[in-house]
VEXRO-42274 format. One record per residue (C-alpha): residue in three letters; x, y, z; residue number from 1. Coordinates in nm, 3 decimals. Layout:
<sites>
site margu->Ala; u->X; v->Y; w->Z; torgu->NUM $
...
</sites>
This chain:
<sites>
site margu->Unk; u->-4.049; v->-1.122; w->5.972; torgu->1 $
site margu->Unk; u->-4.033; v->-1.454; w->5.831; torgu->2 $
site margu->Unk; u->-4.043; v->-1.552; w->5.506; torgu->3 $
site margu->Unk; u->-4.381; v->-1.655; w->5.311; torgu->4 $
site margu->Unk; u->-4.254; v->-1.853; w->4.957; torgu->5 $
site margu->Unk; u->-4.476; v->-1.733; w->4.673; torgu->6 $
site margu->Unk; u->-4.781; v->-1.996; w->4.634; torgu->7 $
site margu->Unk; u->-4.708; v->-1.975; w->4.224; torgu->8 $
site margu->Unk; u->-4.366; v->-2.063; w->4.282; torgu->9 $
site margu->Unk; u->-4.419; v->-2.382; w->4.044; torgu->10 $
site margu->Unk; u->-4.637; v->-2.271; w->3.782; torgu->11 $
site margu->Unk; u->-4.361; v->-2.120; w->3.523; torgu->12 $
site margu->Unk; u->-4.030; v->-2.348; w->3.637; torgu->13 $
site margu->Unk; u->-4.019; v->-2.640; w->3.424; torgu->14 $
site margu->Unk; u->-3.859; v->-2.941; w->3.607; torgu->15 $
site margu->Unk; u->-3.664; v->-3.212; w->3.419; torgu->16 $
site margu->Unk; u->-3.619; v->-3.586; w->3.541; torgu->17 $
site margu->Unk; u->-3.239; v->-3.667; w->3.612; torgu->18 $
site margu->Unk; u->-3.143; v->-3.971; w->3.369; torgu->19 $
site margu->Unk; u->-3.352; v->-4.259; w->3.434; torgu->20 $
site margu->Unk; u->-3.403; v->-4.195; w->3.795; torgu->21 $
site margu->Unk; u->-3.684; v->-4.013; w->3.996; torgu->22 $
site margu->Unk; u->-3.526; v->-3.742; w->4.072; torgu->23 $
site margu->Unk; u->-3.647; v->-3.372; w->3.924; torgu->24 $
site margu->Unk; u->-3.443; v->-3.125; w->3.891; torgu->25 $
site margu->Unk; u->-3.541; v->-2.736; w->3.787; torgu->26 $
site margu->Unk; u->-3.399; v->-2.608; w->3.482; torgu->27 $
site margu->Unk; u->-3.275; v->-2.361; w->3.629; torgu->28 $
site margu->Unk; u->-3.030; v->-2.437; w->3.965; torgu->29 $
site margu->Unk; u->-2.866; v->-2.206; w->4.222; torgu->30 $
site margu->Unk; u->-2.502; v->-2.269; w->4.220; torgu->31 $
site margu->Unk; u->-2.331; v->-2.050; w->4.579; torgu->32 $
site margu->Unk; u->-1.984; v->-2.104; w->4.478; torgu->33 $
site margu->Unk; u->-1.888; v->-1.737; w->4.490; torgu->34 $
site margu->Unk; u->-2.110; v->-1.493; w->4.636; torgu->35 $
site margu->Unk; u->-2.240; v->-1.684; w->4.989; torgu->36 $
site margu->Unk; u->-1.889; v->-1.592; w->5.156; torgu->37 $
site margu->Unk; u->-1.738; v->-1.385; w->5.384; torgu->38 $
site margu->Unk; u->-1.745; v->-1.055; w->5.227; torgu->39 $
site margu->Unk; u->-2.080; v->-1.078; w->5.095; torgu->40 $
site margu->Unk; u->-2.406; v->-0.930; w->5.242; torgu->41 $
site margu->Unk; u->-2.566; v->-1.106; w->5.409; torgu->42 $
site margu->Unk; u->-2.924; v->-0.969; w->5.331; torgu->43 $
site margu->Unk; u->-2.880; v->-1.002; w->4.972; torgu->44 $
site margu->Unk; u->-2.763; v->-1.321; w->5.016; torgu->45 $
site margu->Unk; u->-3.116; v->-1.387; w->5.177; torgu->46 $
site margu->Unk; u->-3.304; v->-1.229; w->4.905; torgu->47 $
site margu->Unk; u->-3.141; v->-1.416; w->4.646; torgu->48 $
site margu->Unk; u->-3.265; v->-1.760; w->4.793; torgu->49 $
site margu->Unk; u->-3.619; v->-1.616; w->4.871; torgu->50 $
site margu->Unk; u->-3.597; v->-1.521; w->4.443; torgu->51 $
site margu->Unk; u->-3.516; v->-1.840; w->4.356; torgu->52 $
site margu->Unk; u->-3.754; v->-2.024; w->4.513; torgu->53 $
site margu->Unk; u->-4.007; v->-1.789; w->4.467; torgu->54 $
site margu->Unk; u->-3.979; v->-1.886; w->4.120; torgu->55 $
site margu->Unk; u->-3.952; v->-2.274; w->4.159; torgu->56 $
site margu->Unk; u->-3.562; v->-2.294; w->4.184; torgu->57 $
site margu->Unk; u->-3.557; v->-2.624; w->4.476; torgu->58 $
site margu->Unk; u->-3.220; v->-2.692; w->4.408; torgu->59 $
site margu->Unk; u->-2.937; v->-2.547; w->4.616; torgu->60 $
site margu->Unk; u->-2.608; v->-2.652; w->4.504; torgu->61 $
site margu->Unk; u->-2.277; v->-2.612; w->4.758; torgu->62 $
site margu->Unk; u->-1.947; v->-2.772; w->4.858; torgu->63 $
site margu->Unk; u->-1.769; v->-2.865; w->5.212; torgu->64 $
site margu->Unk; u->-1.475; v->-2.562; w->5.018; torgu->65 $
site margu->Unk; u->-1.722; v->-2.332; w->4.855; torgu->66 $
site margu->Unk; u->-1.687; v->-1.936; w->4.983; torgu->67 $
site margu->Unk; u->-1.441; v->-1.752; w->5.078; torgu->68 $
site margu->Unk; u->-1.362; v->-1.851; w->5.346; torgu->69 $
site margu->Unk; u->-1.380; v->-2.258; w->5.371; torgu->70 $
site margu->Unk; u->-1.714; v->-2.403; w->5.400; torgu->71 $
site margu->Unk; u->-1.833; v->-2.001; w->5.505; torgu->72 $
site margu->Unk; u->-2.096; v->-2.052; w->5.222; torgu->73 $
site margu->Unk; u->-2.272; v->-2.402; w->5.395; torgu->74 $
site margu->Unk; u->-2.243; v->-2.215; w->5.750; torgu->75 $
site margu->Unk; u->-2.432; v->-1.895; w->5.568; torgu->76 $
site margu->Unk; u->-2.661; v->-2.153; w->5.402; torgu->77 $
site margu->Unk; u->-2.746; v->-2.292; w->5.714; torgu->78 $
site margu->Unk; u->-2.860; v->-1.981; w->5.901; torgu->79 $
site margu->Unk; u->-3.054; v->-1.900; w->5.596; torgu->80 $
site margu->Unk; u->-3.237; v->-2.210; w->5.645; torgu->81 $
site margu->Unk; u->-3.221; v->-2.199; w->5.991; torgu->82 $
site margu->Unk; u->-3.420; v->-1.842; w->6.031; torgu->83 $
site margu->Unk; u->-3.603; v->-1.865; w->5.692; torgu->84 $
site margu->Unk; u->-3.653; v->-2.213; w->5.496; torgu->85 $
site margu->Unk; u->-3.671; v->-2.518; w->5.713; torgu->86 $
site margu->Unk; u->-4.054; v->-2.599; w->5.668; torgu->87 $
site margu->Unk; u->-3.977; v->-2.592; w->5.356; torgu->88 $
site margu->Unk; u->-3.721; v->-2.867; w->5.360; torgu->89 $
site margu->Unk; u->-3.906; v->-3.155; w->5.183; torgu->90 $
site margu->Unk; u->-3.938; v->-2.906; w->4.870; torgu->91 $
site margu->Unk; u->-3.549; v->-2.808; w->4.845; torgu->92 $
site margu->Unk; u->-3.292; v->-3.034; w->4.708; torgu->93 $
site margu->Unk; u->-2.989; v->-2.934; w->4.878; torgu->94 $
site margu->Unk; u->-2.670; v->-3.089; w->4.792; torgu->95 $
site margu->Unk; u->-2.261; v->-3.049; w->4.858; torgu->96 $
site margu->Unk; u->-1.964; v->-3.210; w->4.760; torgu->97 $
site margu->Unk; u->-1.620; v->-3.294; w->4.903; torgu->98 $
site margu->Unk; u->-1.305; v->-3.399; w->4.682; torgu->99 $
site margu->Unk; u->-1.086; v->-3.022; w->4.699; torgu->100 $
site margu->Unk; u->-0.853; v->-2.921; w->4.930; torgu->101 $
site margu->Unk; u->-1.050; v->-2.871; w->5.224; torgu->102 $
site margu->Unk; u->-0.830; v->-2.881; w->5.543; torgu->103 $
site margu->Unk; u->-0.466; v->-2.923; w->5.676; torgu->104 $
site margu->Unk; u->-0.315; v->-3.282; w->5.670; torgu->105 $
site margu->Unk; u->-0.276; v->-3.583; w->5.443; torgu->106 $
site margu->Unk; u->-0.716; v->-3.648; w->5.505; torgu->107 $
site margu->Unk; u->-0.839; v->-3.298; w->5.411; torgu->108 $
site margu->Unk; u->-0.814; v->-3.354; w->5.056; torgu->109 $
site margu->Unk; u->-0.921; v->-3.578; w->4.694; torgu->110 $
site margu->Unk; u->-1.091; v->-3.925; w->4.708; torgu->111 $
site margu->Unk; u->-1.041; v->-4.136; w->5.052; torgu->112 $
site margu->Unk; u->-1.286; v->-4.268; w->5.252; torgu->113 $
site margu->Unk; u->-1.199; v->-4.106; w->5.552; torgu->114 $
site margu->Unk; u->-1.174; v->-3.761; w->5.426; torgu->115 $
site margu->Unk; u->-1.537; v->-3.816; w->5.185; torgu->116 $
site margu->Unk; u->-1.723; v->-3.908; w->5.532; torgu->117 $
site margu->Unk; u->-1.556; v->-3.657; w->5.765; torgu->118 $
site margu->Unk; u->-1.662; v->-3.367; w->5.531; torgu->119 $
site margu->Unk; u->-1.978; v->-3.446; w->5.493; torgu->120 $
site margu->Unk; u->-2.060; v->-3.486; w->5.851; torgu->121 $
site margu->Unk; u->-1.885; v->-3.117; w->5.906; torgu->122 $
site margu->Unk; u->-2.105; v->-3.040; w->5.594; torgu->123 $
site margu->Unk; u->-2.367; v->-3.174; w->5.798; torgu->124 $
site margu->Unk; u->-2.333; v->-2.987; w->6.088; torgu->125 $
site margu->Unk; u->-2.266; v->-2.646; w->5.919; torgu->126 $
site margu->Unk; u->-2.551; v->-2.667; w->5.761; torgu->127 $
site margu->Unk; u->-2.801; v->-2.765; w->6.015; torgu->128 $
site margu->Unk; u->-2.927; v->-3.035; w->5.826; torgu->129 $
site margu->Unk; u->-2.963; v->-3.444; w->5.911; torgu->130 $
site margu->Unk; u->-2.866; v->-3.535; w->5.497; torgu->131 $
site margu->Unk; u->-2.810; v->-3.402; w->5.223; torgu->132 $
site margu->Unk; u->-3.032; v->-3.448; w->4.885; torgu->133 $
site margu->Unk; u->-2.737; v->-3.491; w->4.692; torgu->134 $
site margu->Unk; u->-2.348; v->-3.594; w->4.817; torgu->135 $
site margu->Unk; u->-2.096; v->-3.575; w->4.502; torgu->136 $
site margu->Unk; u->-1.702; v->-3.668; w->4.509; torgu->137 $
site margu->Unk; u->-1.559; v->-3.328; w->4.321; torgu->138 $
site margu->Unk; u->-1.292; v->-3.443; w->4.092; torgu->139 $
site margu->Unk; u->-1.184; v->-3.766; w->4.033; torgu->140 $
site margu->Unk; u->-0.846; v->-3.896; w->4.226; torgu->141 $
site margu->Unk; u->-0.569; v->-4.061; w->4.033; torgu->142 $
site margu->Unk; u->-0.416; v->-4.244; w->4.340; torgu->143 $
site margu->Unk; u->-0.701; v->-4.354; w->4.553; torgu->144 $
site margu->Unk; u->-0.908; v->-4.676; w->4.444; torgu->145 $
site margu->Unk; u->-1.198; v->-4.598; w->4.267; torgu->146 $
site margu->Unk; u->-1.392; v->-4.860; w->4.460; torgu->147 $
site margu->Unk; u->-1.274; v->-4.695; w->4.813; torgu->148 $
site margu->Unk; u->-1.408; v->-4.358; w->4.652; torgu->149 $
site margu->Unk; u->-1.746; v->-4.492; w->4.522; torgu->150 $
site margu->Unk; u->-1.788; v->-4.725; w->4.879; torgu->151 $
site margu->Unk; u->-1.769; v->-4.380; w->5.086; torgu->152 $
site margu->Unk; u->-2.046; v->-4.253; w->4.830; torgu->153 $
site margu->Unk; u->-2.277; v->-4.602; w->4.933; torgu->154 $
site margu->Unk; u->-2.190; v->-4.522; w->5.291; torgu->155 $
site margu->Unk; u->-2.276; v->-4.190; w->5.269; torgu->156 $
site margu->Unk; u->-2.646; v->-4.315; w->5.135; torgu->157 $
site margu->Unk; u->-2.646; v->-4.616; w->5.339; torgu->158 $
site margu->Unk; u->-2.645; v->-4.425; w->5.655; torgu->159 $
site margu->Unk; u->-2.891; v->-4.186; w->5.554; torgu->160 $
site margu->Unk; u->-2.687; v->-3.836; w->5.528; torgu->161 $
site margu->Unk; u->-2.736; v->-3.840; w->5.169; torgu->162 $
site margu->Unk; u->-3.012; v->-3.973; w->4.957; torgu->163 $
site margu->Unk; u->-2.838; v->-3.990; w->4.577; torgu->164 $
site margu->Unk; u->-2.484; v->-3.981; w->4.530; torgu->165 $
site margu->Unk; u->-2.297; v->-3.781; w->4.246; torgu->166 $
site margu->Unk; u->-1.949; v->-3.736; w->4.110; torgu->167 $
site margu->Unk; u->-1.832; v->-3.414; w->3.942; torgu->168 $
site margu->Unk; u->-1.539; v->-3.358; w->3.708; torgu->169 $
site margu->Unk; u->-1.517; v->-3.691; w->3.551; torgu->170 $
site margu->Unk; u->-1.459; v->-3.781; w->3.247; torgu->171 $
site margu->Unk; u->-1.711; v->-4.035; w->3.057; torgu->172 $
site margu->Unk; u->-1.434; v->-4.361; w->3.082; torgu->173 $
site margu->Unk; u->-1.414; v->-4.296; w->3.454; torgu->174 $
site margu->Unk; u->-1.809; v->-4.214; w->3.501; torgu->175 $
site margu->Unk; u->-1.861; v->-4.575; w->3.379; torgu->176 $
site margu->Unk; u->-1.610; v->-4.731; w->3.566; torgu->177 $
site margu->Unk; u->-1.795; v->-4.541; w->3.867; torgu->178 $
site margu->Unk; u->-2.153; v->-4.618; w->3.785; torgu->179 $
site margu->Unk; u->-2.025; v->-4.980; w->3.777; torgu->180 $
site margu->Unk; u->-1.913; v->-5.013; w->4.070; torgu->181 $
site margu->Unk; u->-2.216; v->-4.823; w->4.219; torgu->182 $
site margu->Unk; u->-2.475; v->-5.022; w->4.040; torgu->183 $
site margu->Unk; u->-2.334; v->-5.316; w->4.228; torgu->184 $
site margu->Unk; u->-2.344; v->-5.150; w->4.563; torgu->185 $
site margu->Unk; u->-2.729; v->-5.095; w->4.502; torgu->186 $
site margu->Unk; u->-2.659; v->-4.752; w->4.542; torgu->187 $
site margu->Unk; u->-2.846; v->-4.467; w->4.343; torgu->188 $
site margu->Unk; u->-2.596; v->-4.287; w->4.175; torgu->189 $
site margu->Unk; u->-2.817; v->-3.998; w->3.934; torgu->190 $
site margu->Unk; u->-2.607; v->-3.725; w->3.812; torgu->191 $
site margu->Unk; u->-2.310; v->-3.593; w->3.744; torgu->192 $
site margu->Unk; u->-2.188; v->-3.193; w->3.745; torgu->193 $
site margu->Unk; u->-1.920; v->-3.069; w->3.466; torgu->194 $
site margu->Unk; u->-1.836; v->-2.732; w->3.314; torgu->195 $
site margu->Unk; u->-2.014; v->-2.696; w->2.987; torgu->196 $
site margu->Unk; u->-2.039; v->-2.395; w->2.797; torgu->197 $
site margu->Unk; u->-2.018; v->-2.257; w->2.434; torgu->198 $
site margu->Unk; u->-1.697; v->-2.184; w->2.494; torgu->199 $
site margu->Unk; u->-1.573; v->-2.506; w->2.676; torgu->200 $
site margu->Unk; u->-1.703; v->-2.854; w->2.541; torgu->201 $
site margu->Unk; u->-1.469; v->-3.068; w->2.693; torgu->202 $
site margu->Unk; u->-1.766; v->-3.328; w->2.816; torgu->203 $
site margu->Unk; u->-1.796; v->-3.372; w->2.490; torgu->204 $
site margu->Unk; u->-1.463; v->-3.428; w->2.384; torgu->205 $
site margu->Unk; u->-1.414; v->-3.613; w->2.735; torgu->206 $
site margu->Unk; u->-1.709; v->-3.855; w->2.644; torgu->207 $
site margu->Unk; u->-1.874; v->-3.741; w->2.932; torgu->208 $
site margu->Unk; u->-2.183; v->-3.613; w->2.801; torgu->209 $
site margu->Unk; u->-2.257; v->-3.971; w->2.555; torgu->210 $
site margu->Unk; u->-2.145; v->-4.198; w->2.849; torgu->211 $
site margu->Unk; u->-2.398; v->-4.020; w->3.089; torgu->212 $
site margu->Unk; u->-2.685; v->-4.041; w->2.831; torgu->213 $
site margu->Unk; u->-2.613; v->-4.458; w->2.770; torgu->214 $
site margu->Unk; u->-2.580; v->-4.486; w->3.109; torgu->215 $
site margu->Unk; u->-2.908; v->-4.273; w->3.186; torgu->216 $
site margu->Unk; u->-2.770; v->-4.049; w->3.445; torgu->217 $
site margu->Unk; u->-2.825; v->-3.686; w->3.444; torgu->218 $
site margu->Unk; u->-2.654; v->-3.408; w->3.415; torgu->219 $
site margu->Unk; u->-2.599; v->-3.045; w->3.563; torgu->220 $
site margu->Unk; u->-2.369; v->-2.764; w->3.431; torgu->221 $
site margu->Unk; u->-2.151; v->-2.552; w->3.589; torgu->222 $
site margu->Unk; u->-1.998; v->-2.257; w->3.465; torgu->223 $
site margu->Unk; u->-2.218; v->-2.213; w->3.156; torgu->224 $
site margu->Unk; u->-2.144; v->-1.851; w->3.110; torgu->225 $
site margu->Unk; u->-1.764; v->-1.889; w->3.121; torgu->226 $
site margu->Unk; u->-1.733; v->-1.694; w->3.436; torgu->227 $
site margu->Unk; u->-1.915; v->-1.430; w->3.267; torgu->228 $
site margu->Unk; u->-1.734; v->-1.400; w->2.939; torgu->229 $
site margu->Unk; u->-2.077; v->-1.490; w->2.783; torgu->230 $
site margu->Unk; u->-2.246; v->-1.186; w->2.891; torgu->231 $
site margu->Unk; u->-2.241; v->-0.846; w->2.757; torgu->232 $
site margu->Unk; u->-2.017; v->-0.727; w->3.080; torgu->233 $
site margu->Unk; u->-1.656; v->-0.730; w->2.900; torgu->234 $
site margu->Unk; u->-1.796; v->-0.578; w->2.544; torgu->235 $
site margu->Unk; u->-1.700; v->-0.198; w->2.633; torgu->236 $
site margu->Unk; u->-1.395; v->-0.329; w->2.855; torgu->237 $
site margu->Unk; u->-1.326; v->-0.454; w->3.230; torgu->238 $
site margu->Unk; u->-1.587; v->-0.296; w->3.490; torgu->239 $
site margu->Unk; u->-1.459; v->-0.256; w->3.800; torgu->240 $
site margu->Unk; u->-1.674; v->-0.436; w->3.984; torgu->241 $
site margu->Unk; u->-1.608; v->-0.790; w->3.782; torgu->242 $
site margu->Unk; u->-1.464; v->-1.047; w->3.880; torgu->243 $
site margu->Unk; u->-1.152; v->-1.043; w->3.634; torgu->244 $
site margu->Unk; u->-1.089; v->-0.704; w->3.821; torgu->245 $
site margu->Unk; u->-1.225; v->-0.826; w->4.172; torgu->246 $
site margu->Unk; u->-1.041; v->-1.168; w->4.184; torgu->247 $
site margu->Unk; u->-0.814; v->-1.274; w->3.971; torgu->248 $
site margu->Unk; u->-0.796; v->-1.655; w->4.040; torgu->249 $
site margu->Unk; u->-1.019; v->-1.814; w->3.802; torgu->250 $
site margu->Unk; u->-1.080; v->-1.552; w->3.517; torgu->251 $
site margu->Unk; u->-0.778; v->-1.371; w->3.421; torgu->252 $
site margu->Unk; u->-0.760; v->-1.061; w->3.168; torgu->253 $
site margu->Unk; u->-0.556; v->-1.223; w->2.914; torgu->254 $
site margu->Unk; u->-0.905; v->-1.436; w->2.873; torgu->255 $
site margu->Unk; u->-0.989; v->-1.140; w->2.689; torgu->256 $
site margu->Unk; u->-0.850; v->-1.153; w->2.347; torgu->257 $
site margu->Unk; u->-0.883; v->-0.988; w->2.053; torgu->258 $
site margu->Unk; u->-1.013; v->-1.326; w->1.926; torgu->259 $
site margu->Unk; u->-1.217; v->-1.397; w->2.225; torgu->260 $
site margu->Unk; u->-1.334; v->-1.030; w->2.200; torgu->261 $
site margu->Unk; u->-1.470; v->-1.090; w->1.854; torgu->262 $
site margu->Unk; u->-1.646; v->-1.440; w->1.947; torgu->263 $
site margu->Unk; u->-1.838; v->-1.256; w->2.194; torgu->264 $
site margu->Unk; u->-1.988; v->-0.988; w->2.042; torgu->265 $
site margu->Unk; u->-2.077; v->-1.204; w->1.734; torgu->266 $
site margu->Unk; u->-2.251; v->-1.419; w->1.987; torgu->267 $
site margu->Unk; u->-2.377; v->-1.097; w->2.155; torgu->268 $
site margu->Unk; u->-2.573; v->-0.985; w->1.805; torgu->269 $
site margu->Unk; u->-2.709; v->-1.344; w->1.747; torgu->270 $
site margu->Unk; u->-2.861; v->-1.346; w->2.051; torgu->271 $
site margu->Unk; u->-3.014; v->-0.990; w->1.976; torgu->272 $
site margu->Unk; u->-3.148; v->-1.130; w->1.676; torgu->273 $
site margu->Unk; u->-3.353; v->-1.407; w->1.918; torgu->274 $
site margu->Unk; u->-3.471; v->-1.192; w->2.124; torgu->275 $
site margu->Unk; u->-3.222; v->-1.246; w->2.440; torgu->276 $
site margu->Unk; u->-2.910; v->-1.139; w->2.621; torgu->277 $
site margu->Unk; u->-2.576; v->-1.331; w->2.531; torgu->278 $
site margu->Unk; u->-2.637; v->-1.482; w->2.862; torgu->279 $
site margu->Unk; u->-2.974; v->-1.584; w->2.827; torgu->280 $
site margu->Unk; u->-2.864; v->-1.759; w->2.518; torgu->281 $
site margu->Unk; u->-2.567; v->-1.910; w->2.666; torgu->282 $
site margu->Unk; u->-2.797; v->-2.073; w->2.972; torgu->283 $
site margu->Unk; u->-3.040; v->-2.209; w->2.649; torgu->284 $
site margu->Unk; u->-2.818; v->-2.322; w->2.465; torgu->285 $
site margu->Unk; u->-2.707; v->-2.565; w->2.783; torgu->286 $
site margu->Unk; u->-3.027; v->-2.692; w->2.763; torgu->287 $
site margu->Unk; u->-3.080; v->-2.728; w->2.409; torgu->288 $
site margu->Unk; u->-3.132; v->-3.109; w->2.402; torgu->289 $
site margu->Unk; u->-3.254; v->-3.353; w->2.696; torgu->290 $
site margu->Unk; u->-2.848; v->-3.469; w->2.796; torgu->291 $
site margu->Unk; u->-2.836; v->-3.175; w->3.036; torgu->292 $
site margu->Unk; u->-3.069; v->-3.199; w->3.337; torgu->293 $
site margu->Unk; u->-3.033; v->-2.866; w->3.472; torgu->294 $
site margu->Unk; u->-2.797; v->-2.540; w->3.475; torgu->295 $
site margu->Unk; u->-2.692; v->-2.412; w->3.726; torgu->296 $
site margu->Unk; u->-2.630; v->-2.063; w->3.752; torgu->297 $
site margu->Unk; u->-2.403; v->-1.852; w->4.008; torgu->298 $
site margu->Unk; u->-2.583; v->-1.481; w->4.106; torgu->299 $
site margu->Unk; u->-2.482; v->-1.144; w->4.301; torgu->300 $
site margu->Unk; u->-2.834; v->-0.980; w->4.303; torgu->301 $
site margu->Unk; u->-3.198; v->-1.104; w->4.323; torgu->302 $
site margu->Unk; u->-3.221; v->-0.911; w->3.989; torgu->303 $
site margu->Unk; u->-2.962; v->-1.129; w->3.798; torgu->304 $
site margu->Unk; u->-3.182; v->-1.452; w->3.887; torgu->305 $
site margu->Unk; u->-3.493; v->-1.325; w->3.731; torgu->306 $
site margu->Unk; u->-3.323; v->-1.260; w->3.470; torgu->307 $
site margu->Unk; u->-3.198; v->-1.574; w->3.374; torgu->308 $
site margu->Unk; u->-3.500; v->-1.744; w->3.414; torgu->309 $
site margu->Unk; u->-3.690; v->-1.570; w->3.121; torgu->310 $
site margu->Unk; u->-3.494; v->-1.877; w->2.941; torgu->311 $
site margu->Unk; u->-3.749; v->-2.106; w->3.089; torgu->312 $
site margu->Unk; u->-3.965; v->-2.260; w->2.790; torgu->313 $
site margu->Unk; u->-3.730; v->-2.035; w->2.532; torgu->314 $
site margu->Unk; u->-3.463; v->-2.312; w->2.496; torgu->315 $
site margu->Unk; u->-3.537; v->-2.395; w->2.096; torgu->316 $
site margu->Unk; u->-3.264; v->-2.327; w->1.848; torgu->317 $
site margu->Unk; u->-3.297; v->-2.380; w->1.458; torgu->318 $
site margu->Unk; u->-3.058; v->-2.575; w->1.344; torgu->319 $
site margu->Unk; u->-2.902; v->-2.234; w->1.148; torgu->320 $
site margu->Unk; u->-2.800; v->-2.083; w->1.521; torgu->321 $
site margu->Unk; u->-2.636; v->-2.420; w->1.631; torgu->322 $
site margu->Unk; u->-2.463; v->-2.387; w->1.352; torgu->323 $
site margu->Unk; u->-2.367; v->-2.007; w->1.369; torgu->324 $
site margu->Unk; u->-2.305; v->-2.065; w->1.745; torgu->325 $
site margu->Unk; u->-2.048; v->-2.354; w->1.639; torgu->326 $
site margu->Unk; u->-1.896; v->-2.141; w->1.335; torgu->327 $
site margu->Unk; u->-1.814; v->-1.819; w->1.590; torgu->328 $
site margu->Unk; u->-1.673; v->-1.993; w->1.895; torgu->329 $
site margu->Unk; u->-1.489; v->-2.345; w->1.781; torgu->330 $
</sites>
């Protein structure tokens, strides 16, 4: 049976422009870094798209290494669209990113031309698609030219795989540098995607986040629940089925301190006392001021996504809570 989208799917997503360009974003954004691999269902994995959009989420966010295994998430992407979503293509913003290890050799990997171009036509091709909404570089490269990096971006829009190019992982000294060098090129360079979260500020620090707003490009946030330390998950210990217990490699249980431990379920009761999960407030409080375009968010269930999207239109703090929010977790 194929798939019917939801004819109110825009009525209750709000959609925010990205910087100065005319690009929308949804608040809200579907991040498939972790659960669109190998070991995953591939049902759910169906039903999770269908939820999103059904409620107005366009944007799909992946990368050339995003799974497990390597680039298994674009190739399950692209039989999702393939069997379910591609006359709805000119209402998704799909978009992927190359700049991580990706495959063997001295050209599978970081900032060079020839590795930026080669992914994204394998990107390309695993996907099913002719371009991509959005192409980022994913981390900035110490050793290659920042001009060779940003000219592979142009090409990439030049030649019509991509229509806006992004970087992700930069810091706001380099981001300028970048937009620079773009802005000369004529090309339209609209966003960039960091980790931001109550518990990790460094775009901030980083001058990331005040670069992108003087520079008017937008911003999306990865990570904003800490891999799930800002959720009630870890308050009565380590379920089984987390990912601190399920894979170690990115959140490890010595993230759980005592300290940590405390910070959360202080957060925990504030949010209680707004009327929300810890993790609905963590998502808000991404999006508590216009710097941050949209959020995205990373799901293993449909049920999770609805969820999360009861923060649409509930993104208000009083100045009191920022304050709270800074005085438990800095």
């Amino acid at each position: 049976m194929t798939y019917i989208a939801d004819q109110k799917r825009y009525e209750t997503m709000q959609y925010n422009r990205c910087g100065k360009s005319g690009l929308k974003l949804p608040a809200v954004s579907l991040g498939f870094w972790h659960n669109f691999g190998v070991h995953n269902d591939y049902e759910n994995m169906k039903q999770m798209c269908f939820t999103a959009f059904d409620n107005g989420i366009t944007h799909f966010d992946l990368a050339n290494n995003y799974g497990p295994e390597y680039g298994r998430a674009e190739r399950n992407f692209g039989q999702i669209f393939k069997e379910e979503f591609s006359s709805y293509r000119d209402e998704l913003i799909i978009s992927t990113k190359a700049g991580y290890d990706m495959w063997d050799g001295p050209y599978g990997d970081w900032g060079s031309r020839k590795y930026l171009l080669a992914s994204l036509d394998q990107s390309l091709k695993r996907m099913g698609l002719d371009y991509v909404d959005i192409f980022y570089h994913h981390r900035m490269d110490p050793e290659t030219p920042l001009e060779e990096t940003m000219g592979a971006l142009d090409q990439a829009v030049k030649s019509g795989k991509a229509l806006y190019a992004g970087i992700s992982n930069y810091d706001g000294p380099t981001m300028q540098k970048a937009a620079a060098i773009l802005k000369e090129l004529h090309c339209p360079f609209v966003i960039n995607q960091n980790r931001y979260s109550i518990f990790d500020r460094t775009i901030e620090s980083n001058g990331l986040k005040q670069a992108a707003s003087e520079e008017g490009k937008g911003i999306i946030a990865f990570s904003p629940l800490a891999q799930g330390l800002l959720t009630d998950k870890y308050l009565r210990g380590i379920p089984a089925d987390s990912r601190i217990a399920k894979d170690g490699r990115y959140l490890h249980e010595d993230a759980l301190s005592p300290k940590r431990l405390a910070q959360i379920k202080e957060l925990n009761d504030l949010a209680a006392k707004r009327g929300q999960t810890l993790a609905q407030m963590a998502l808000a409080w991404v999006l508590k001021d216009n710097d941050v375009t949209s959020v995205l968010i990373g799901a293993s269930r449909p049920q999770q996504i609805t969820e999360n999207l009861k923060i649409i239109g509930h993104c208000d703090f009083t100045a009191q809570e920022l304050a709270e929010i800074d005085r438990i977790s800095l």
